[in-house]
C-alpha positions as CSV (number, residue, x, y, z in Angstrom):
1,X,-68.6,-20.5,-49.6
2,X,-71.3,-22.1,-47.4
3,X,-70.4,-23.8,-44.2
4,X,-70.3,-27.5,-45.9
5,X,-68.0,-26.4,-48.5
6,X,-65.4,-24.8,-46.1
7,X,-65.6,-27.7,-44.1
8,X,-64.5,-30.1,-47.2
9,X,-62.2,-27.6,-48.3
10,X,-60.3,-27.1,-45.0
11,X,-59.9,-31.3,-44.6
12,X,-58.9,-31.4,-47.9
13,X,-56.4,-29.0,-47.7
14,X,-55.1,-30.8,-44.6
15,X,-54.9,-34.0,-46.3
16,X,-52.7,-32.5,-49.3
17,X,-50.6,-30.4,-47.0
18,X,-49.8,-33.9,-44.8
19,X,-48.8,-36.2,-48.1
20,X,-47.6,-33.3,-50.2
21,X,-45.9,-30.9,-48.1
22,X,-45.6,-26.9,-48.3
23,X,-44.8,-26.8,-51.9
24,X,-47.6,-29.4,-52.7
25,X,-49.9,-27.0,-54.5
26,X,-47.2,-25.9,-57.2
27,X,-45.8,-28.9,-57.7
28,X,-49.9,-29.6,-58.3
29,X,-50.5,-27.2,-60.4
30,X,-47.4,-27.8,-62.6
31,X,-47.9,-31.4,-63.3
32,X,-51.5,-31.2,-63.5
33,X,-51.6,-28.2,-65.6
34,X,-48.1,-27.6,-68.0
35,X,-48.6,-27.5,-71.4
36,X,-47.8,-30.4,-73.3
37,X,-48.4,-34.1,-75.0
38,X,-49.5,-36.6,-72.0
39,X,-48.8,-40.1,-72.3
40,X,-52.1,-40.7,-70.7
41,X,-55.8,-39.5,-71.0
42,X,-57.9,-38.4,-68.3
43,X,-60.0,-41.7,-69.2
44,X,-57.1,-43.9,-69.1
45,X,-57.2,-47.0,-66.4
46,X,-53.9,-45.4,-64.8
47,X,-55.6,-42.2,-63.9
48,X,-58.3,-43.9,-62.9
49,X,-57.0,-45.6,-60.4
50,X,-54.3,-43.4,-59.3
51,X,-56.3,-40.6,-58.6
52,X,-58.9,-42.7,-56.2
53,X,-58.7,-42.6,-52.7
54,X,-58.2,-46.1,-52.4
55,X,-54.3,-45.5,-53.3
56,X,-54.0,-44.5,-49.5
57,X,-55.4,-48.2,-48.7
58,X,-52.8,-49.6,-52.1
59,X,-49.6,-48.0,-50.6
60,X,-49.6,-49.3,-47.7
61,X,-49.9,-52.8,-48.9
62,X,-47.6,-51.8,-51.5
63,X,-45.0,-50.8,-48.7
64,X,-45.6,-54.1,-46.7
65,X,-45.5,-56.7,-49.8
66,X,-42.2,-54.8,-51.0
67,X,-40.3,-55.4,-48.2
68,X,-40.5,-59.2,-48.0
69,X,-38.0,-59.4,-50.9
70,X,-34.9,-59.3,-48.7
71,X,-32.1,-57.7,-51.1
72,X,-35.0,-55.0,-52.2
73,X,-35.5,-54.7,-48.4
74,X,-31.7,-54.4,-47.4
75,X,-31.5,-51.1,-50.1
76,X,-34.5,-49.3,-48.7
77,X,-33.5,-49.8,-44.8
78,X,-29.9,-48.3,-45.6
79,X,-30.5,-46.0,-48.1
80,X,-34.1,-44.7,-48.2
81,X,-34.3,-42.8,-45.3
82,X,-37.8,-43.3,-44.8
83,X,-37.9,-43.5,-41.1
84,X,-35.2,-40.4,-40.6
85,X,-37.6,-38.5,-43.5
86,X,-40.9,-40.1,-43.8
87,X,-43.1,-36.9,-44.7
88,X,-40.3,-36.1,-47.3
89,X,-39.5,-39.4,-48.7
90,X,-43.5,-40.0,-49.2
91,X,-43.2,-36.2,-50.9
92,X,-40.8,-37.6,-53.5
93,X,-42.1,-40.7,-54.3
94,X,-45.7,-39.4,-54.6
95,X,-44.4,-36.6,-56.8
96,X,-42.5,-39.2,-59.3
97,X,-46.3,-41.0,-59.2
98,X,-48.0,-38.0,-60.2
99,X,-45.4,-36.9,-63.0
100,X,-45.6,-40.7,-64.3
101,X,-49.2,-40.6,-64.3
102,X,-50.4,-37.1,-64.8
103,X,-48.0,-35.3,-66.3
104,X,-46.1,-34.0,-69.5
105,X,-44.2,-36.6,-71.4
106,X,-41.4,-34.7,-70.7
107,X,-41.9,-34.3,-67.0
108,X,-42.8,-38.0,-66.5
109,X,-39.1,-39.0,-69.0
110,X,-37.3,-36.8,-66.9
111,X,-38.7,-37.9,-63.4
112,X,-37.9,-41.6,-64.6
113,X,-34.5,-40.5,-65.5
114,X,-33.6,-38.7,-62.2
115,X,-34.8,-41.9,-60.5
116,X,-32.8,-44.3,-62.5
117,X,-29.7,-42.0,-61.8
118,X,-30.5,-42.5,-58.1
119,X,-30.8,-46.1,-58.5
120,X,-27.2,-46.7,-60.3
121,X,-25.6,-45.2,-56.7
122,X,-27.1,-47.5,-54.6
123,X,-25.7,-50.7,-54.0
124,X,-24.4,-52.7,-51.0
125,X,-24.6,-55.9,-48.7
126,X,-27.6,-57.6,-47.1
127,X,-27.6,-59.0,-44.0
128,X,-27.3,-62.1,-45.3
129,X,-24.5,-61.7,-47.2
130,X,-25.6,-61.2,-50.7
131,X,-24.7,-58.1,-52.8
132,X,-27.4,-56.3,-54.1
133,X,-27.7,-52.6,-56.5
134,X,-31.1,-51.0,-56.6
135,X,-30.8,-50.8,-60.2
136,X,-30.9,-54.9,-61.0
137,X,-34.1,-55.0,-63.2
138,X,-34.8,-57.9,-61.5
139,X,-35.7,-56.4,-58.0
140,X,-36.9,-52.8,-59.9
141,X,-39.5,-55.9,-61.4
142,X,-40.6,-56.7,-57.9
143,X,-41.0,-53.8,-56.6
144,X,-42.9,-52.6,-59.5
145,X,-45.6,-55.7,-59.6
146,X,-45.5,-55.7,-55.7
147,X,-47.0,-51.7,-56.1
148,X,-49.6,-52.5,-58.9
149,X,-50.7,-55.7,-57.6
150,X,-51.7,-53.7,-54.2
151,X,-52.6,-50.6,-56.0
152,X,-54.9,-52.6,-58.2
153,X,-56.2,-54.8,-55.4
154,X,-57.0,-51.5,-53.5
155,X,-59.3,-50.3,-56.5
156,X,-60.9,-53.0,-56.8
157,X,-61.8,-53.1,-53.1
158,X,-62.5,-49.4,-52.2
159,X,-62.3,-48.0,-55.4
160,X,-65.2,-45.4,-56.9
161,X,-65.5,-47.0,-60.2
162,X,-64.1,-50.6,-59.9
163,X,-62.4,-51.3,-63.5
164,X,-63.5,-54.2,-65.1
165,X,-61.5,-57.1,-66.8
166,X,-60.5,-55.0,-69.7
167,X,-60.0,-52.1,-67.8
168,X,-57.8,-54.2,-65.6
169,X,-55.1,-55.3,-67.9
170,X,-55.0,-51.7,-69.4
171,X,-53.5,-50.8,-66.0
172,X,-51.0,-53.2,-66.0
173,X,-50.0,-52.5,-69.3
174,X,-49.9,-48.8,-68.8
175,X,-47.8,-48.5,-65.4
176,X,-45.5,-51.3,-67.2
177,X,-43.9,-47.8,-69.4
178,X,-42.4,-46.4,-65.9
179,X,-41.3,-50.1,-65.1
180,X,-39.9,-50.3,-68.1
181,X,-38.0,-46.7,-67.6
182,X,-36.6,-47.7,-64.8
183,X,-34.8,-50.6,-66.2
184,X,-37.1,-53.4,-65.5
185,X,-37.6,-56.5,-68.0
186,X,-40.2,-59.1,-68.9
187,X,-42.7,-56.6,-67.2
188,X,-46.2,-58.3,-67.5
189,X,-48.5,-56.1,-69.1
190,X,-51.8,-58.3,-68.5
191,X,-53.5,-59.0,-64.8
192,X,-52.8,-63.0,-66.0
193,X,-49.3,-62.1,-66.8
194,X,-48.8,-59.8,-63.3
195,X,-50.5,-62.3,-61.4
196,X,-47.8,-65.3,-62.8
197,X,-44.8,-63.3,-62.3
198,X,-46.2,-62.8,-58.3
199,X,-45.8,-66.5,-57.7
200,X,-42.5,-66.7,-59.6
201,X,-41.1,-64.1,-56.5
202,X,-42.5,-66.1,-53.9
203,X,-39.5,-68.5,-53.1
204,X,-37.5,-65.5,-52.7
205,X,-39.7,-63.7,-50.3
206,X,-39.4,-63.9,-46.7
207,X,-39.9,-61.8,-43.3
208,X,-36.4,-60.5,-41.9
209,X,-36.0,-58.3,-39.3
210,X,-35.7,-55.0,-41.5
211,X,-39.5,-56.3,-42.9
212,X,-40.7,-56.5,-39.3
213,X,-39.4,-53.0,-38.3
214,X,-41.1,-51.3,-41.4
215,X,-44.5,-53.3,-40.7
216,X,-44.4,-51.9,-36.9
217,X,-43.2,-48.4,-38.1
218,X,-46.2,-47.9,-40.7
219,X,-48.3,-49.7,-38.4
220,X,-47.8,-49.5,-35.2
221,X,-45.2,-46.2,-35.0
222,X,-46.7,-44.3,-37.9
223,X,-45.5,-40.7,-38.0
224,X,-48.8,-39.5,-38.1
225,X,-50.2,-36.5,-35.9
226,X,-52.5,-37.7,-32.7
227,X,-54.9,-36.2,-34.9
228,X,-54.9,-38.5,-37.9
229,X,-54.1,-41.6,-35.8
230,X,-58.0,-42.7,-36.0
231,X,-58.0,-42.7,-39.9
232,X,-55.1,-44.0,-40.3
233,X,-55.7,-46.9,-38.0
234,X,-58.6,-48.0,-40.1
235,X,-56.6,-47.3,-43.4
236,X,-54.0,-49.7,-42.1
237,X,-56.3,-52.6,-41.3
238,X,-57.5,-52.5,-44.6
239,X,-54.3,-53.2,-46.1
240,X,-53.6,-55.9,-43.4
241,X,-56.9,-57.1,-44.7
242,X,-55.7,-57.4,-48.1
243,X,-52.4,-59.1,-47.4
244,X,-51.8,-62.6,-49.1
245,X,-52.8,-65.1,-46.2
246,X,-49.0,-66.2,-46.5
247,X,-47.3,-63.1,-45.6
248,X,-48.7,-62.8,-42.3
249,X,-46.5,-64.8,-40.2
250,X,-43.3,-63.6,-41.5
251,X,-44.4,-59.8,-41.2
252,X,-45.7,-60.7,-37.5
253,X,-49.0,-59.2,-39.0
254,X,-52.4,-60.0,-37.3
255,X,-54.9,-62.6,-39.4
256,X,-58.7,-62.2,-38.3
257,X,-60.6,-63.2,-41.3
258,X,-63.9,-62.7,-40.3
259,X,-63.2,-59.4,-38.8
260,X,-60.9,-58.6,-42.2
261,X,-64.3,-59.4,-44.4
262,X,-66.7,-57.0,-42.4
263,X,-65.8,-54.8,-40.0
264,X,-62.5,-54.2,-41.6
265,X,-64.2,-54.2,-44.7
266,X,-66.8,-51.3,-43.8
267,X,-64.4,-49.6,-42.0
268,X,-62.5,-49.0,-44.9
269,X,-65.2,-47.8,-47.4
270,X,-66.3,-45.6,-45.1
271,X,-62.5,-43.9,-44.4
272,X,-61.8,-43.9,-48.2
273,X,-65.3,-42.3,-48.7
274,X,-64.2,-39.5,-46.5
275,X,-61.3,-38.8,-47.8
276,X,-63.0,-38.8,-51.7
277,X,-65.1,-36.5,-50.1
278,X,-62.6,-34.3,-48.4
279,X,-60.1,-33.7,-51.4
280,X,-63.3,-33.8,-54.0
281,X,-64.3,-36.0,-57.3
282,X,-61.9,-36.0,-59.7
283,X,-59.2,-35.0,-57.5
284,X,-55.6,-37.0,-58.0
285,X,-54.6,-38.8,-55.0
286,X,-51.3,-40.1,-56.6
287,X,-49.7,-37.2,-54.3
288,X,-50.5,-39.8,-51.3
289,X,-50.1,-43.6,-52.5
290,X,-46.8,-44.8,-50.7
291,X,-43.5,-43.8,-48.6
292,X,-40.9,-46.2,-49.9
């Protein structure tokens, strides 16, 4: 191998081993390479997209448009763990991504299963006194369209092949199955239809406290080696960059539009570039897209 090669390769492997975690390269190899009928093709818009490295960019948004839904916020501060267990909670959720969007039909049915089991457990009180159950299809809804929106978003920011307008609503209508699976209803299945059902959420959204401790925790307090911070500091302005104008005030987040559309904006081709580079083309980067 010559010296550039090893170079990429080491990186890479650094990358997977941080989002993925020891037993990364099995679960890889099983998802990616079991025998059996896939519900989607390697030149289907949800492979597409969630195999780019702009998903690192996608998930963070994802994370920070998420938790401005307060009862959907309430159920991930006292039972996700994600502070106590970040590098493990971001192993599980990325695996479920992978098996939804590479894998087996079987491995993806049973990996939505095992998650809506999880869901039908969880329930409790928000702070502000409403009850809420992580498996109302109402909040699985938001979280779902909160994901793709940013995921989508992302793409078409920093990702390699941008999709175009058909390509587009083949997304949303392929990550609408695992929505679906999970228990959600009316899931939209165009970008029209995704982008309608985003302004029917907004008078329920707001910044509580719990939304402003996970926006300083994943940007602030990230638990990410000394190593990493430099990266990650420029993968985290992006998806600042690509928050809704509205949203920063109640997240406390930072709101610099002229930095946001070209310094911000460089910045963050040039860290997804590297990290295309580092794992290789073609390589799925679902493994890395979110810690919720």
């Amino acid at each position: 191998m010559n010296p550039f090669n090893s170079v990429r390769q080491r990186v890479g492997d650094t990358i997977f081993e941080r989002i993925a975690g020891d037993e990364g390269p099995a679960r890889r190899d099983r998802i990616h390479f079991s025998v059996g009928p896939r519900r989607f093709g390697p030149d289907s818009a949800i492979q597409q997209v969630h195999g780019d490295a702009s998903m690192f960019v996608g998930g963070m948004r994802a994370l920070l448009l998420q938790s401005l839904h307060p009862l959907a916020m309430a159920a991930v501060d006292a039972h996700s763990g994600y502070r106590g267990d970040p590098w493990g909670r971001l192993q599980r959720t990325s695996t479920f991504l992978a098996e939804t969007t590479f894998g087996t039909i079987e491995d993806s049915d049973r990996a939505i299963a095992i998650v809506r089991s999880v869901h039908d457990r969880i329930a409790g009180i928000a702070p502000d006194g409403r009850a809420y159950r992580a498996s109302d299809p109402h909040l699985i809804r938001w979280v779902h369209v909160a994901e793709i929106d940013s995921f989508l978003r992302a793409h078409d920011r920093y990702g390699a092949r941008p999709l175009d307008a058909a390509g587009r609503d083949a997304y949303v209508a392929e990550t609408a199955h695992v929505a679906r699976g999970l228990g959600a209803t009316d899931v939209p299945e165009t970008v029209a239809e995704l982008d309608e059902v985003m302004a029917a959420y907004r008078p329920e959204l707001r910044g509580t406290p719990a939304a402003r401790r996970t926006a300083r925790f994943i940007l602030v307090h990230p638990p990410v080696p000394w190593v990493f911070r430099g990266p990650y500091s420029l993968l985290s302005a992006a998806a600042v960059a690509m928050m809704p104008g509205w949203t920063r005030i109640p997240l406390r987040l930072p709101y610099l539009p002229v930095v946001e559309s070209t310094a911000v904006r460089a910045s963050g081709i040039a860290v997804t570039s590297a990290i295309r580079w580092a794992i290789g083309p073609g390589a799925p980067t679902a493994e890395a897209s979110t810690i919720s």
